[in-house]
C-alpha positions, -999 to +999 in steps of 0.1 A: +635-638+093+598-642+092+591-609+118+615-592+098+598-597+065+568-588+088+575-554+099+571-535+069+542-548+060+527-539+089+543-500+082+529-504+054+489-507+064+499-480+090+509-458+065+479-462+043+458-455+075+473-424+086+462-410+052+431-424+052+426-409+082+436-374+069+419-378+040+385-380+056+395-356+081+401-328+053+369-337+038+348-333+068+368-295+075+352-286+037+326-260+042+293-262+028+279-236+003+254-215+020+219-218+008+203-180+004+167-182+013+146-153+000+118-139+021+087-150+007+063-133+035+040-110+015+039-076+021+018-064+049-018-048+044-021-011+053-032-008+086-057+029+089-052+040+127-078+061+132-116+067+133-133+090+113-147+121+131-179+134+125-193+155+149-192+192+163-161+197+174-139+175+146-130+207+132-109+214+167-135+244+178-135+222+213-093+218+218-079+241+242-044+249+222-039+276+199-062+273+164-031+285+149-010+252+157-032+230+137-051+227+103-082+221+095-084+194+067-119+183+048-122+148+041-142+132+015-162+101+029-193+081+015-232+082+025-257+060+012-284+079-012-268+092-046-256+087-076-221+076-077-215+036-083-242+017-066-263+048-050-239+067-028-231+100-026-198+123-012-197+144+017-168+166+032-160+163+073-138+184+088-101+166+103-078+187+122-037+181+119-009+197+130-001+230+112+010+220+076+014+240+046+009+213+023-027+210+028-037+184-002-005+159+005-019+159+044-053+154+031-046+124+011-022+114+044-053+110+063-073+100+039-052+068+036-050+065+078-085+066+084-107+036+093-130+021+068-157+019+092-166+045+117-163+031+152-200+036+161-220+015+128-249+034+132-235+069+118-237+053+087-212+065+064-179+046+054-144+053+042-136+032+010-102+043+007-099+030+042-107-010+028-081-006+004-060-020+025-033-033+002-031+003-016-004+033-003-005+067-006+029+078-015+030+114-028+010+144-048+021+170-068+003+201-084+016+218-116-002+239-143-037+228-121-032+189-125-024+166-093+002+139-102-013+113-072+013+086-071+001+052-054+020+015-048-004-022-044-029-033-061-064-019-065-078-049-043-106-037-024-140-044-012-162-051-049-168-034-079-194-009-059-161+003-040-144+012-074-163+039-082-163+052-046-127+048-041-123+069-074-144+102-067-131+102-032-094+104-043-107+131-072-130+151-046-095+155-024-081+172-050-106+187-067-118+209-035-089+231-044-095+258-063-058+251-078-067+218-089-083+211-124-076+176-135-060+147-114-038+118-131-032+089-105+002+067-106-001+031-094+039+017-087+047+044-115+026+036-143-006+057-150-030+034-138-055+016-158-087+007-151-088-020-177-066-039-158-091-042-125-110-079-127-140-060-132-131-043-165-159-059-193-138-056-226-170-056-247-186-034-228-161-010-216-140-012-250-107-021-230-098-049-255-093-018-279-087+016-261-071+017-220-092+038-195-064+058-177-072+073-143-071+108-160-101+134-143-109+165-145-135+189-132 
């Protein structure tokens, strides 16, 4: 009698482990919810890939193709000695391309690809636009003589003696052509502001009451 009375208790515990058993086996088959990571890796700086030319034969007088396959682009670079920002002045050197009919959007193209620095030190000029590093050139338009010069980054550059050099060398691009009058430039869509650059004095250039939009003309 006593096995008897035995038995089922001992169906009993092996009952309740067989469900324990399932139990934790259903649990460790629940999936976990996937954590989405976001890609916090800043965006990459501009990377210009090629020196500037300055020289006899940067206009392509010394290729041995057809002149009519390429175009001859003038690009506006800085020299020291003048009066723009902290003394320098603008001069125009001669870039050749593949044909294009678009002459100012090219212009600005390889405005934006060239080097800051020329790769011998001692010519002594510089490309500003070039050390810009974390500013784009995206597109240009012309209509009724004004360029629409849109932009994406951030104005972070070399010092406040690069603003005003970065400036005229965008409006000189533009303003070479007779077509041009007046140049408005875009930065990620929004007129740009030069209040908003950490180098804007509010007392002394009234930004705490009127914005300084890059608006130019001749």
């Amino acid at each position: 009698m006593k096995a008897i009375k035995i038995i089922p208790f001992v169906l009993v515990l092996l009952i309740l482990g067989y469900v324990a058993l399932k139990n934790n086996t259903a649990t460790s088959q629940v999936s976990l919810p996937t954590i989405e990571q976001t890609d916090t890796t800043p965006n990459p700086d501009r990377v210009p890939s090629r020196y500037v030319c300055v020289g006899e034969f940067c206009d392509g007088s010394g290729e041995s193709d057809d002149a009519s396959s390429r175009t001859v682009l003038q690009i506006p670079l800085i020299k020291d000695g003048g009066t723009i920002g902290c003394g320098v002045a603008i001069f125009f050197a001669p870039h050749t391309v593949p044909k294009t009919s678009s002459v100012l959007d090219a212009t600005y193209r390889l405005l934006f690809d060239l080097k800051a620095t020329p790769e011998i030190a001692a010519d002594g000029f510089r490309n500003t636009v070039g050390a810009y590093t974390k500013l784009t050139y995206q597109s240009v338009s012309i209509k009724d003589g004004t360029a629409k010069l849109m932009l994406t980054g951030t104005m972070y550059g070399p010092g406040h003696c690069g603003e005003p050099e970065l400036r005229e060398q965008i409006n000189q691009a533009a303003f070479q052509f007779d077509s041009v009058k007046k140049i408005e430039v875009y930065l990620n869509d929004k007129l740009f502001d030069w209040c908003t650059t950490s180098d804007a004095d509010p007392s002394e250039d009234h930004c705490d009451t009127t914005p300084k939009y890059w608006i130019d003309t001749k």
